[in-house]
Backbone as a printed PyTorch tensor [residue, N CA C, xyz], in Angstrom:
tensor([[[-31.9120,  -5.9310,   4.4980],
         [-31.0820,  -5.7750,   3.2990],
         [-30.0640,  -6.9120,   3.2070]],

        [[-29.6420,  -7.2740,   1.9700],
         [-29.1930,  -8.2670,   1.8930],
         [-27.5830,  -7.6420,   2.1720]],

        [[-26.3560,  -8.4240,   2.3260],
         [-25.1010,  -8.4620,   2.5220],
         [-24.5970,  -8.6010,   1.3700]],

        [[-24.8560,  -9.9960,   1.1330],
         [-23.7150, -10.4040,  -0.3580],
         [-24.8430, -10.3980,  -1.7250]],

        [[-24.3860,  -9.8010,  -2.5480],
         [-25.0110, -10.6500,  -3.5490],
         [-24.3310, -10.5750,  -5.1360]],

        [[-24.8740, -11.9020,  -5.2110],
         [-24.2970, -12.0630,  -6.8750],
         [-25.1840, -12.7970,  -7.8760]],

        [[-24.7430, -12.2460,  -8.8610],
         [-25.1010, -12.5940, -10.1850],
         [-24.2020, -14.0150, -10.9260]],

        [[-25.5820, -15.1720, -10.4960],
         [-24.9560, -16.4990, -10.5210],
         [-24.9420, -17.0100, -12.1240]],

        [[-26.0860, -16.3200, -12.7230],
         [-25.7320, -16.5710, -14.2910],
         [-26.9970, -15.4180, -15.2020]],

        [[-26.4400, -15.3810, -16.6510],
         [-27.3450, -14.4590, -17.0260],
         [-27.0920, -14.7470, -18.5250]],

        [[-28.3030, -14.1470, -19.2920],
         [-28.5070, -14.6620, -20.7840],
         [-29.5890, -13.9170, -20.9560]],

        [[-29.2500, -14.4630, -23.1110],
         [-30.3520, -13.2070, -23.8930],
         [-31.6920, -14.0800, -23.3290]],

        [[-32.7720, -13.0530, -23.8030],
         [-33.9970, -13.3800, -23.4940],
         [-35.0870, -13.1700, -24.9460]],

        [[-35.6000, -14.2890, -25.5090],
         [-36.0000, -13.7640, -26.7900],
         [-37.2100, -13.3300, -26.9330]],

        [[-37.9960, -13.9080, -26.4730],
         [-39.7110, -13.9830, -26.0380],
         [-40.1860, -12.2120, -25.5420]],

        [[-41.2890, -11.7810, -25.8640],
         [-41.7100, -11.1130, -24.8740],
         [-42.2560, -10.8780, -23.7510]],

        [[-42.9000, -12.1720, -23.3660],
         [-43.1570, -12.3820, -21.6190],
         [-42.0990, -11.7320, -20.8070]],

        [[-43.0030, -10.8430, -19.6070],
         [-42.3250, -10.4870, -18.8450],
         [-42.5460, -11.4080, -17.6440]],

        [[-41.1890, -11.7250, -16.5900],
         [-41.8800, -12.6980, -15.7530],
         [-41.0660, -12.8220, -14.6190]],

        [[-41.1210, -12.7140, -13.5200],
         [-39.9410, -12.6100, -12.8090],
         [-40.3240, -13.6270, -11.3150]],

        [[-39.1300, -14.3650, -11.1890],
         [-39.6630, -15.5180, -10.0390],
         [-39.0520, -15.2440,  -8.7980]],

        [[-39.5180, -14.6080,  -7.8460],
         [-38.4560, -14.3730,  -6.6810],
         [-39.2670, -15.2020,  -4.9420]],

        [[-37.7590, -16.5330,  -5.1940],
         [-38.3110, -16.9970,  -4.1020],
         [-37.5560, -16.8970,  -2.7140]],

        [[-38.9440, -16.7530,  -1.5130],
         [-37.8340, -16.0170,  -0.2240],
         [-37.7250, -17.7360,   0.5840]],

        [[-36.6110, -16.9860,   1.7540],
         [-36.2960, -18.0280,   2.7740],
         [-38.0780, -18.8950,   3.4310]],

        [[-37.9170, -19.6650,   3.6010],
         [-39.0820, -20.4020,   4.6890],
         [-39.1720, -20.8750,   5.6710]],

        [[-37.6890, -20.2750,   6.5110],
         [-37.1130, -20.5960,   8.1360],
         [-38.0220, -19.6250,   9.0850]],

        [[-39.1630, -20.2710,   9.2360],
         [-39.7390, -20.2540,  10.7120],
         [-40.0600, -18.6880,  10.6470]],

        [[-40.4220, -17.4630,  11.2600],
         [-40.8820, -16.5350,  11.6320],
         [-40.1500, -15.4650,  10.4040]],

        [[-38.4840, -15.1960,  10.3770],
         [-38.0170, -14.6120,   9.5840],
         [-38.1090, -14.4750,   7.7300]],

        [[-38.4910, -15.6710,   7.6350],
         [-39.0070, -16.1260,   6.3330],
         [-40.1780, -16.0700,   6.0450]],

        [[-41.0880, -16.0870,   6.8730],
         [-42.6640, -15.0660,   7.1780],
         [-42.3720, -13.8450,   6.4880]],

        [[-41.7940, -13.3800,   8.0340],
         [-42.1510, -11.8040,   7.5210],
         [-41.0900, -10.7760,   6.6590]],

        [[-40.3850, -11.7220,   5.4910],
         [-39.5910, -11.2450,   4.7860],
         [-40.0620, -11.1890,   3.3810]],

        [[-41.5080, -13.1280,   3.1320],
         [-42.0520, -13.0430,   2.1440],
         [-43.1850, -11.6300,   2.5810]],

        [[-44.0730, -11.2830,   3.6380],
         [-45.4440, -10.8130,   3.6340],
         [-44.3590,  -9.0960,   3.0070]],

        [[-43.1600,  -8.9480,   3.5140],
         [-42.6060,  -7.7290,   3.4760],
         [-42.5430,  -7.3080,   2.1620]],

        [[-42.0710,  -8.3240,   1.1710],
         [-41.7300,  -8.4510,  -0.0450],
         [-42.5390,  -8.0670,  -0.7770]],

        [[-44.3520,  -8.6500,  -0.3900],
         [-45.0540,  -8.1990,  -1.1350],
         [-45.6810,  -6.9380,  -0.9310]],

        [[-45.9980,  -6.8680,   0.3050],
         [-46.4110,  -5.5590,   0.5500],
         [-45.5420,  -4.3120,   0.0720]],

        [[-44.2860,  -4.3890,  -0.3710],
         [-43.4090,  -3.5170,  -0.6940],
         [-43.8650,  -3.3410,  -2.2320]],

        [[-43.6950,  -4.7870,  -2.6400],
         [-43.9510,  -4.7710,  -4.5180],
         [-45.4420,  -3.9470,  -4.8830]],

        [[-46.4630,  -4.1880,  -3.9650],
         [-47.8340,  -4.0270,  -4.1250],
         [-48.2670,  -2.5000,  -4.0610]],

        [[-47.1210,  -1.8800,  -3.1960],
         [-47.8120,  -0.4880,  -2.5770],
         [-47.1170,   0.5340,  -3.7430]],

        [[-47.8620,   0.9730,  -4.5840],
         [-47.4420,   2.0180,  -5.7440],
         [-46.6040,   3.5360,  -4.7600]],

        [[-46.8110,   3.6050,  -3.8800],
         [-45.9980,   4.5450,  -2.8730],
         [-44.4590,   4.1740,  -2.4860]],

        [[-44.4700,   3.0710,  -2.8020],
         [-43.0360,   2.6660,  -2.1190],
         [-41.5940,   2.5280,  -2.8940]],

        [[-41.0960,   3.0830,  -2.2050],
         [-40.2060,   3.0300,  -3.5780],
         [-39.4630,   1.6790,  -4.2030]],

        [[-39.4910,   0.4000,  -3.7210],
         [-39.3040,  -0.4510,  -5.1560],
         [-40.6740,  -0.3870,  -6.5480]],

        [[-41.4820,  -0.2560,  -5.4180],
         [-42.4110,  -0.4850,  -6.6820],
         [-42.2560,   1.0890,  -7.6340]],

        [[-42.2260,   2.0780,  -7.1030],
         [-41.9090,   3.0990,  -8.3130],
         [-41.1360,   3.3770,  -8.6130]],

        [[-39.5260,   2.7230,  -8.5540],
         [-38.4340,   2.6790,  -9.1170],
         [-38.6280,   1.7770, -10.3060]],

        [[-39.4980,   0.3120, -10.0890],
         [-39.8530,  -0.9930, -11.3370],
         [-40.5690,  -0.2160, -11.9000]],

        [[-41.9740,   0.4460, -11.8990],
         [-42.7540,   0.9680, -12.7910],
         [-41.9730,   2.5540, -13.2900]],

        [[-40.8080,   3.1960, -13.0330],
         [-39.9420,   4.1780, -13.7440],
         [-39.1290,   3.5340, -14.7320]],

        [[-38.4660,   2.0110, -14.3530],
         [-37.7430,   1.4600, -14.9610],
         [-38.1520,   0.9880, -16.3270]],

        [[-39.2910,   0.3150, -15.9820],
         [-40.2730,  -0.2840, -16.8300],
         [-41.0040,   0.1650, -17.8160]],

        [[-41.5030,   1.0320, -17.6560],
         [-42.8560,   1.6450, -18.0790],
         [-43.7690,   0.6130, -18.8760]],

        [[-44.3210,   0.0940, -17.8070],
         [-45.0700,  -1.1970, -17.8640],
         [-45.9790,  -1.1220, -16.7310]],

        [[-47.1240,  -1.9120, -17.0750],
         [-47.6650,  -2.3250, -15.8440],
         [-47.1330,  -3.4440, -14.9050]],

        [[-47.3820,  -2.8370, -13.6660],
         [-46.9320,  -4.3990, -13.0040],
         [-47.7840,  -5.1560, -12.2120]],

        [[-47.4970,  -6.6640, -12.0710],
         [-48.4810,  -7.5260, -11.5520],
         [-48.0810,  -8.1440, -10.5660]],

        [[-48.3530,  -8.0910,  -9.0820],
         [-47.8590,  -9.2920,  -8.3570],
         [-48.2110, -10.2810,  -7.9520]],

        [[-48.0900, -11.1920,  -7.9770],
         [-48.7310, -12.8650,  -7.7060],
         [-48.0680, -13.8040,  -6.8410]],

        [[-48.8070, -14.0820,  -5.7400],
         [-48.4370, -15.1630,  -4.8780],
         [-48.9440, -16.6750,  -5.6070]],

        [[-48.1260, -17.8460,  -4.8860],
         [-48.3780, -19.4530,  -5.4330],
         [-50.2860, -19.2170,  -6.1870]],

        [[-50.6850, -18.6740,  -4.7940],
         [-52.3190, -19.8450,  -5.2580],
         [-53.1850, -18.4710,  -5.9490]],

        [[-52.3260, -17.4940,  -6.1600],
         [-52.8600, -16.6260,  -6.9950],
         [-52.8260, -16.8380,  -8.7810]],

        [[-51.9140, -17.7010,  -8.9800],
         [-51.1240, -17.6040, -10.4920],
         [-52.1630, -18.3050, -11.2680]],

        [[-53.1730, -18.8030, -10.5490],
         [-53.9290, -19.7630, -11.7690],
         [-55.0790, -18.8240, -12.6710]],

        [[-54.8850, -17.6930, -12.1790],
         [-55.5330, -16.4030, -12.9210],
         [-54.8780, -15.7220, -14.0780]],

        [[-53.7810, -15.8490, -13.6410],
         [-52.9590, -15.0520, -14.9000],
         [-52.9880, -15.5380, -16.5090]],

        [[-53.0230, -14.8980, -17.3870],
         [-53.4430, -15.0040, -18.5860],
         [-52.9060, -14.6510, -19.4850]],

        [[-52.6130, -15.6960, -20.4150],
         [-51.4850, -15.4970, -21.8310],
         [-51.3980, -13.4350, -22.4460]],

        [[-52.6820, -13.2510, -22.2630],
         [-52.7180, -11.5260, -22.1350],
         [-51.9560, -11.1320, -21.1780]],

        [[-52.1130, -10.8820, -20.2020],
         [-51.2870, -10.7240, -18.7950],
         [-49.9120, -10.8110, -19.1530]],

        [[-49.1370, -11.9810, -19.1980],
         [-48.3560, -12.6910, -19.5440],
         [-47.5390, -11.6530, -20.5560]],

        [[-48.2930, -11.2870, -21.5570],
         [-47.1550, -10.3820, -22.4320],
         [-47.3590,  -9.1000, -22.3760]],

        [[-48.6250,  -8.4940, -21.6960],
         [-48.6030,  -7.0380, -21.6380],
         [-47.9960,  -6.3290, -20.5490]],

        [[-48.0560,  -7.4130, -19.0180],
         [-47.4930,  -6.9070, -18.0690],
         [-46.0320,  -7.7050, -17.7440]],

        [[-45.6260,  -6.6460, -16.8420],
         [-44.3440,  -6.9290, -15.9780],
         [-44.6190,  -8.1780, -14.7610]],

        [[-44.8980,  -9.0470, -14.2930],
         [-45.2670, -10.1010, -13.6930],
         [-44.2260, -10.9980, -12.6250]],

        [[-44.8060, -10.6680, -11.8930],
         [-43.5040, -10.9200, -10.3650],
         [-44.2380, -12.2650,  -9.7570]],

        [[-43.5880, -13.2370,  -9.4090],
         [-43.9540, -14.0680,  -8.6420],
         [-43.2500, -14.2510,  -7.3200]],

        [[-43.9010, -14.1290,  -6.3310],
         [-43.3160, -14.6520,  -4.7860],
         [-43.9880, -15.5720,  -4.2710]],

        [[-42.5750, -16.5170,  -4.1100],
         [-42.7540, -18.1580,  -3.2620],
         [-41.7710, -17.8650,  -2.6110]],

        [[-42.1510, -18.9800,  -1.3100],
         [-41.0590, -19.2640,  -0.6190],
         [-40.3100, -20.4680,  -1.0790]],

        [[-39.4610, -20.5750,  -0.5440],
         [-38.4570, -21.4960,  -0.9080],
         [-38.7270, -22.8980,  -1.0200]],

        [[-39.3590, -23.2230,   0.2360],
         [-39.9650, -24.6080,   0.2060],
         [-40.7810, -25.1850,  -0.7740]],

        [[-41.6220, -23.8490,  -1.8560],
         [-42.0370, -24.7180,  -2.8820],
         [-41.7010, -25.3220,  -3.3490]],

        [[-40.5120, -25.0130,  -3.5640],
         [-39.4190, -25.4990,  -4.8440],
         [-38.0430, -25.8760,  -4.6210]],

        [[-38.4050, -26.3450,  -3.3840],
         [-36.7440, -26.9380,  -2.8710],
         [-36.8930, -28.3110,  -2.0610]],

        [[-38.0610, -28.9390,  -2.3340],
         [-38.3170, -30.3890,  -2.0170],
         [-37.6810, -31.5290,  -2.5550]],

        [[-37.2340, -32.6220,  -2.3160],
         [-37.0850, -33.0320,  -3.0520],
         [-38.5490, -34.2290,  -3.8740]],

        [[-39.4880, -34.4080,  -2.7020],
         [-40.8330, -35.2530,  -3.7840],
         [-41.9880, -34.7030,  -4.7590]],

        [[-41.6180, -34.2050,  -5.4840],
         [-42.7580, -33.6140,  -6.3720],
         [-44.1440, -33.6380,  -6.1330]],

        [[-44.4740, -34.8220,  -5.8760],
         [-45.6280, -34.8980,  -6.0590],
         [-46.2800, -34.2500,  -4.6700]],

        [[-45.5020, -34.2410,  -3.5420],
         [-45.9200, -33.2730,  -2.3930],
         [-46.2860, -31.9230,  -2.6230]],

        [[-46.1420, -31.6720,  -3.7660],
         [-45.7080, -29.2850,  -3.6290],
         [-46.6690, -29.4990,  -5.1960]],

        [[-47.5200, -28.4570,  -4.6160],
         [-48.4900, -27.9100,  -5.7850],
         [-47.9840, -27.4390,  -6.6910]],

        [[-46.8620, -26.6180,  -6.4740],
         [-45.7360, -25.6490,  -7.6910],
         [-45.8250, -26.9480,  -8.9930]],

        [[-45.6440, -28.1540,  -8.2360],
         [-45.0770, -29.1900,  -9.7850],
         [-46.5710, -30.0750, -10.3250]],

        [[-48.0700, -29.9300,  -9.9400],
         [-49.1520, -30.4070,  -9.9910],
         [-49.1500, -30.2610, -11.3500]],

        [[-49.6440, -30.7230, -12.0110],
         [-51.1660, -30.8200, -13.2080],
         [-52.4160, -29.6450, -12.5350]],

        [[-52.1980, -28.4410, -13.4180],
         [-53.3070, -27.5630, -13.1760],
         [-54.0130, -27.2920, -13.5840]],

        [[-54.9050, -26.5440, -13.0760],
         [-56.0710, -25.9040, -14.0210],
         [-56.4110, -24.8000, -14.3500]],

        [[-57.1170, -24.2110, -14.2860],
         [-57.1710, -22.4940, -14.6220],
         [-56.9990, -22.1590, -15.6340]],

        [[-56.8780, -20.7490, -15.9870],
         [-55.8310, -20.0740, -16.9600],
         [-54.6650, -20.8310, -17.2050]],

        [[-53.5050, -21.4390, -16.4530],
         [-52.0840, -21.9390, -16.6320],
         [-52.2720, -23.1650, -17.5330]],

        [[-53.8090, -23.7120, -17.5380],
         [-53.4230, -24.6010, -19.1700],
         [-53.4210, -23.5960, -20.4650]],

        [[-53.7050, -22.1470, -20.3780],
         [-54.2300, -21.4160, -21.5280],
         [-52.6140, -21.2850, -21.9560]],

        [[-51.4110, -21.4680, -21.3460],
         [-50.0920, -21.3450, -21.7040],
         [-49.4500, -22.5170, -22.3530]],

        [[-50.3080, -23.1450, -22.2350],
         [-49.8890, -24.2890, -23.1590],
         [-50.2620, -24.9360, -24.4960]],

        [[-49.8320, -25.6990, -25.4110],
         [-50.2400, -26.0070, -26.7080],
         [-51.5240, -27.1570, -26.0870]],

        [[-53.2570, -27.5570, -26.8810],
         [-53.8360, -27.9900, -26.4130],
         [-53.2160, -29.3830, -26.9570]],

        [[-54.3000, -30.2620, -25.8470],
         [-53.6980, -31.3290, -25.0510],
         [-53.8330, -32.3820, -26.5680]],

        [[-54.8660, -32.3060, -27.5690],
         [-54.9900, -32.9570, -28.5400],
         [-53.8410, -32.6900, -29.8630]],

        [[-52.6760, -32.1340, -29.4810],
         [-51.5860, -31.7380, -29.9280],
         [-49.8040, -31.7640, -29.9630]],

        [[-50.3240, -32.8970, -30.1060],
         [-48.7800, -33.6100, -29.6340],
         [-47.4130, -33.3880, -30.1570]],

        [[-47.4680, -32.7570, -31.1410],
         [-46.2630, -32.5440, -32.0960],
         [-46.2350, -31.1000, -31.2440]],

        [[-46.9090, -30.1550, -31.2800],
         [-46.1170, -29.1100, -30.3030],
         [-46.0550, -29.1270, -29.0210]],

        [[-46.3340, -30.0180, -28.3740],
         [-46.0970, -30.4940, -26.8210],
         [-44.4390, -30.9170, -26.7720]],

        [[-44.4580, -31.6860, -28.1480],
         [-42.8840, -32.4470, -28.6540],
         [-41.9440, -31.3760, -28.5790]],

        [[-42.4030, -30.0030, -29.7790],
         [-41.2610, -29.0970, -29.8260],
         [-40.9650, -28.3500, -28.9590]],

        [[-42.3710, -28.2360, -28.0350],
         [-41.8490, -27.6760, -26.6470],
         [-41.0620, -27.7950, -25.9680]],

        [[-41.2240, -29.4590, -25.9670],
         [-40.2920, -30.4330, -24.9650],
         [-38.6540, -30.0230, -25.5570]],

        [[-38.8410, -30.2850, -26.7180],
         [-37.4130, -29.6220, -27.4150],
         [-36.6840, -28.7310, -27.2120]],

        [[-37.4630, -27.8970, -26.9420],
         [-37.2620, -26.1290, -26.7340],
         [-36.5460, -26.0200, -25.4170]],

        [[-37.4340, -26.6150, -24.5300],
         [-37.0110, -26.5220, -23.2550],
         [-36.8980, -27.7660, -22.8190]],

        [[-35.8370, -28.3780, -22.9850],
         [-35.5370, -29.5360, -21.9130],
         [-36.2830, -30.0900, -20.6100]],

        [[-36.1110, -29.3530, -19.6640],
         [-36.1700, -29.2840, -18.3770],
         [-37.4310, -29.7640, -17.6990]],

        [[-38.8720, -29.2170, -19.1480],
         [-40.0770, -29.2230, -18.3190],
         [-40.1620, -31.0260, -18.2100]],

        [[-41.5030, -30.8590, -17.2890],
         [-42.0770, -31.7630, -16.7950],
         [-43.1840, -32.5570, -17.6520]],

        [[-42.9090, -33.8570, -17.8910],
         [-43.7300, -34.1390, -18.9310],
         [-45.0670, -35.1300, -18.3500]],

        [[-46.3750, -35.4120, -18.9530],
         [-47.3040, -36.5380, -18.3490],
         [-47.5110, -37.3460, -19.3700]],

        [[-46.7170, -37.3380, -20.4360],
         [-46.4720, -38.6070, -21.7780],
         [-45.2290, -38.1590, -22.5350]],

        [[-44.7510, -38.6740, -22.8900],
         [-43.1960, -38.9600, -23.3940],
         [-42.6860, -40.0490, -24.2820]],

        [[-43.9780, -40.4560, -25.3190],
         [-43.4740, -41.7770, -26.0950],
         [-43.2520, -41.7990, -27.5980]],

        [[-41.9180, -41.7930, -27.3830],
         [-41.5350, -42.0030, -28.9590],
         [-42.5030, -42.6890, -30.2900]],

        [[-42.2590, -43.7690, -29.4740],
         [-42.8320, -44.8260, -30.1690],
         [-44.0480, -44.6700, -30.9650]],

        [[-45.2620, -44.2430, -29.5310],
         [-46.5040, -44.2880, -30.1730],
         [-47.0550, -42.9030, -30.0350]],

        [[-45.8590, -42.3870, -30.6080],
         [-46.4790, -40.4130, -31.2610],
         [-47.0870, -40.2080, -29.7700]],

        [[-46.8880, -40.2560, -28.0640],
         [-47.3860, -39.3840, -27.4220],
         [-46.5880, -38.2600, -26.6310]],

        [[-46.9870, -37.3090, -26.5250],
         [-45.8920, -36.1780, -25.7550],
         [-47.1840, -35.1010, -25.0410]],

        [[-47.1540, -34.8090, -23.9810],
         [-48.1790, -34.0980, -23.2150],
         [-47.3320, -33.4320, -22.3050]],

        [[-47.2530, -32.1230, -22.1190],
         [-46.6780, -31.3260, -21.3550],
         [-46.9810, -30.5150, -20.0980]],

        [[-46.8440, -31.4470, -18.9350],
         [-47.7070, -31.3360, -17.4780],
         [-47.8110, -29.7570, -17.3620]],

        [[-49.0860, -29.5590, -17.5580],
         [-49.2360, -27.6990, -16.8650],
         [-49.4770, -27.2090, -15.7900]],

        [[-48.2240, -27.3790, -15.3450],
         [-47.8540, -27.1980, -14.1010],
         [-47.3360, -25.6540, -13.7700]],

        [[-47.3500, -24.8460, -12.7230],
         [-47.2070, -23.8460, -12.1710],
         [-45.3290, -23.4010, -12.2980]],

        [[-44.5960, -24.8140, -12.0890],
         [-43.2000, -25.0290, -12.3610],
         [-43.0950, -25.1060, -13.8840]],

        [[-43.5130, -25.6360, -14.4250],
         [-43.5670, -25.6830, -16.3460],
         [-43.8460, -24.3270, -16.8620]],

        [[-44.8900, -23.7900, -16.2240],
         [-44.7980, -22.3250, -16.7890],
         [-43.5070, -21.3680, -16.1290]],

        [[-43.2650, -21.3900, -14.7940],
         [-41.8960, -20.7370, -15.1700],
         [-40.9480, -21.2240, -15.6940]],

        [[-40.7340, -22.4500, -16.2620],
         [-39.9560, -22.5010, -17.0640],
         [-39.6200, -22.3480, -18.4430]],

        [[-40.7540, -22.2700, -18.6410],
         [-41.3190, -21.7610, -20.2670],
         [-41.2530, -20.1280, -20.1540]],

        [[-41.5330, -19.6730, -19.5300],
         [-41.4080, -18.1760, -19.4310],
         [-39.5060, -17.6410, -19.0910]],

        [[-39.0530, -18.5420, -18.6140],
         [-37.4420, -18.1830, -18.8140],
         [-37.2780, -17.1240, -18.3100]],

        [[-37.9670, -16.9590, -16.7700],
         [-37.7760, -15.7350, -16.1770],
         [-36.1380, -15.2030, -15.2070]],

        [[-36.3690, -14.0920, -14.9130],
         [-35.1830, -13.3810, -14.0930],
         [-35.2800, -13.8920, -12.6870]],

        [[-34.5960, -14.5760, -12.1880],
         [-34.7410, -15.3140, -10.9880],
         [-33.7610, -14.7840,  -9.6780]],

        [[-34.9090, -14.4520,  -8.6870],
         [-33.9720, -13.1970,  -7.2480],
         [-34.6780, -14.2290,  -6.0230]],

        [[-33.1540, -14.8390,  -5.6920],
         [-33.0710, -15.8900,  -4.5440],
         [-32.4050, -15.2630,  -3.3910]],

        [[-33.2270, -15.4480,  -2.6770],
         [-33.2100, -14.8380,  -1.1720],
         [-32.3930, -15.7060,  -0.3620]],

        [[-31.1300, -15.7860,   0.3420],
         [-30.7320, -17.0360,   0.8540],
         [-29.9730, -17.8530,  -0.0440]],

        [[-30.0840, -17.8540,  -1.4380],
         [-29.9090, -18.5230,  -2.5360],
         [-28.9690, -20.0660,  -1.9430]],

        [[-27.9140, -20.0810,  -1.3650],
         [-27.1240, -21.0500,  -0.7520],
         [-28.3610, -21.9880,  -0.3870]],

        [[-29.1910, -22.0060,   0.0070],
         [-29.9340, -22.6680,   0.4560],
         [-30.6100, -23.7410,  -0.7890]],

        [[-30.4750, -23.3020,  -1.5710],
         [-31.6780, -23.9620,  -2.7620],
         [-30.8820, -24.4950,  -3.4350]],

        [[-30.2410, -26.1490,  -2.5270],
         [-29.2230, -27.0500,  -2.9470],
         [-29.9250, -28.0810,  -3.2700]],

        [[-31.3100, -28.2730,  -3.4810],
         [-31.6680, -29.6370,  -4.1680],
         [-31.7950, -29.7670,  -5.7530]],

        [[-31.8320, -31.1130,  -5.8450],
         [-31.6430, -31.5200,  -6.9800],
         [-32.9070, -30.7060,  -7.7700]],

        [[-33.8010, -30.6300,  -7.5760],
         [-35.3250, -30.1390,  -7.5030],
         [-35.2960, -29.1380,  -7.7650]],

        [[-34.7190, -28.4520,  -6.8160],
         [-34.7140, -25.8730,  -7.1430],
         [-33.8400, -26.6030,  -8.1760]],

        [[-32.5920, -26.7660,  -8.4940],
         [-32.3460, -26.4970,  -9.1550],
         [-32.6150, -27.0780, -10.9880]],

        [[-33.2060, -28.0310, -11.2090],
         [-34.0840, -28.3130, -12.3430],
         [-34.9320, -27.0120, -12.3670]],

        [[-35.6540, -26.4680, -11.2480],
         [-36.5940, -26.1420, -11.5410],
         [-35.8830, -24.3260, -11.8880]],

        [[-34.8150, -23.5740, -11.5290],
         [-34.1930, -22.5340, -12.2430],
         [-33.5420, -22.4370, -13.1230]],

        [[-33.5570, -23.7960, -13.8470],
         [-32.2730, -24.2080, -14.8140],
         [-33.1500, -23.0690, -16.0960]],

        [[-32.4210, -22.5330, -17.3410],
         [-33.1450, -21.8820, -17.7960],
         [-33.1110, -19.9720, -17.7390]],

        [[-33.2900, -20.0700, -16.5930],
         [-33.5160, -18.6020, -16.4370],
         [-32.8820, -17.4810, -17.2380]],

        [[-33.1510, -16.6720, -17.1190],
         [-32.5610, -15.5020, -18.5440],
         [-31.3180, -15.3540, -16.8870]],

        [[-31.4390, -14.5010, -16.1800],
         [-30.9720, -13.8500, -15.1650],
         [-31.2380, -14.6770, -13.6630]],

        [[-29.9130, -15.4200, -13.3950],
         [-30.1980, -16.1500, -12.0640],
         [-29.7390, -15.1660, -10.7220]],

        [[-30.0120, -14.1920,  -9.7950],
         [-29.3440, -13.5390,  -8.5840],
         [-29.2820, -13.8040,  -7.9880]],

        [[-28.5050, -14.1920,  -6.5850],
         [-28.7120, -14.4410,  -4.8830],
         [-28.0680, -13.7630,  -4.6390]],

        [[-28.8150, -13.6900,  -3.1160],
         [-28.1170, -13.2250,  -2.1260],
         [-28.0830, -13.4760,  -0.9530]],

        [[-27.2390, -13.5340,   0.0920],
         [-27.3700, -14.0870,   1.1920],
         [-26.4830, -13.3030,   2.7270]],

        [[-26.5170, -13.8150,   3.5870],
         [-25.6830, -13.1450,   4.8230],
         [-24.3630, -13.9090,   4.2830]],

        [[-22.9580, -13.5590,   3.9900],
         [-22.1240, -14.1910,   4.3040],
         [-21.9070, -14.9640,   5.9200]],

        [[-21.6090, -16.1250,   6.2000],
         [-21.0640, -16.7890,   7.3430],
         [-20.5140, -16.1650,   8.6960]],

        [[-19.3770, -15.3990,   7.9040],
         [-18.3540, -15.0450,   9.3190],
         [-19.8080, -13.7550,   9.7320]],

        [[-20.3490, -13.2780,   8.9330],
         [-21.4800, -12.1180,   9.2220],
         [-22.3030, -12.7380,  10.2060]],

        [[-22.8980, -13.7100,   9.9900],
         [-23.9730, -14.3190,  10.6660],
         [-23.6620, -14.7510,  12.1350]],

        [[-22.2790, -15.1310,  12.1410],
         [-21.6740, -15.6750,  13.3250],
         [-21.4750, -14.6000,  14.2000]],

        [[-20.8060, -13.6060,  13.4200],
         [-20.7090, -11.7680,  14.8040],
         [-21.9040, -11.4810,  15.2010]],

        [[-23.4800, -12.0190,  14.4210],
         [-24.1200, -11.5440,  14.4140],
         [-24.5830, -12.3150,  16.0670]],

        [[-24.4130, -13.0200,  16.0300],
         [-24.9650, -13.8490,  16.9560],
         [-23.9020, -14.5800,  18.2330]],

        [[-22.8670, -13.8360,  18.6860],
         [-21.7280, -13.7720,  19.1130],
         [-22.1680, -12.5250,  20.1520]]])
């Protein structure tokens, strides 16, 4: 259980995608078995987070790990409640091009995007949302292409974001990549806690 936690920022949400990004610690053994805990908790309809979300909700719910998401589907996407768990390290690198989260994908996750022969809404996208990641960007000669990337779709989805550790996700990188969010949370051990702990 977590110690501290707070509510680092929060906003309306207009869209109906449901979508929720919760990424855990990735320190060595504890960050293991806090993500495998996480899911197995979300997954098991017996347990009580998961039938407190589906009382809350009355929705279906979906859970999805990284190399699961390339399944999910613009259907999906607005009928269900949709949880994502990463660890931290996806998205707290600082070289992009190392971490699959920020790739050019394939699957379903291009079906979330305007097609590629469509540049004027790739543009207003870009508009819409600042932040994403682009693979053309030219004024000049009318091109704009909007990398469909695993990170581009949560950012387009403007999800509720529950950071595990949250202090931790000080790069320039996590944070582009939560900028956005309807609902940002962390939580973490306070300091002087950690220190009795280990004292």
């Amino acid at each position: 259980m977590p110690d501290s936690t707070s509510v680092v920022r929060s906003g309306p949400k207009e869209s109906d995608e449901s979508f929720t990004d919760t990424p855990t610690p990735n320190a060595g053994q504890r960050g293991s078995r806090l993500n495998k805990g996480t899911l197995k908790a979300l997954r098991d309809r017996r347990h009580p987070y998961r039938d407190s979300l589906e009382f809350a909700l009355s929705r279906r719910i979906e859970v999805w790990e990284k190399h699961e998401i390339a399944r999910l589907t613009p259907g999906q996407l607005q009928s269900n409640f949709n949880i994502l768990i990463l660890k931290l390290a996806s998205t707290n690198r600082e070289t992009q091009e190392q971490l699959k989260f920020f790739r050019d994908s394939g699957g379903n996750i291009v079906q979330h995007f305007p097609p590629e022969d469509e540049p004027e809404q790739h543009k207003t996208l870009k508009a819409r949302i600042p932040n994403l990641d682009m693979l053309a960007e030219d004024e000049t000669r009318g091109e704009y292409l909007v990398k469909t990337s695993l990170a581009n779709l949560v950012r387009i989805c403007e999800p509720a974001v529950i950071l595990d550790e949250g202090h931790k996700a000080t790069s320039g990188l996590a944070r582009k990549t939560i900028e956005g969010s309807t609902l940002l949370l962390s939580w973490s051990s306070p300091p002087l806690l950690q220190r009795m702990r280990t004292s």
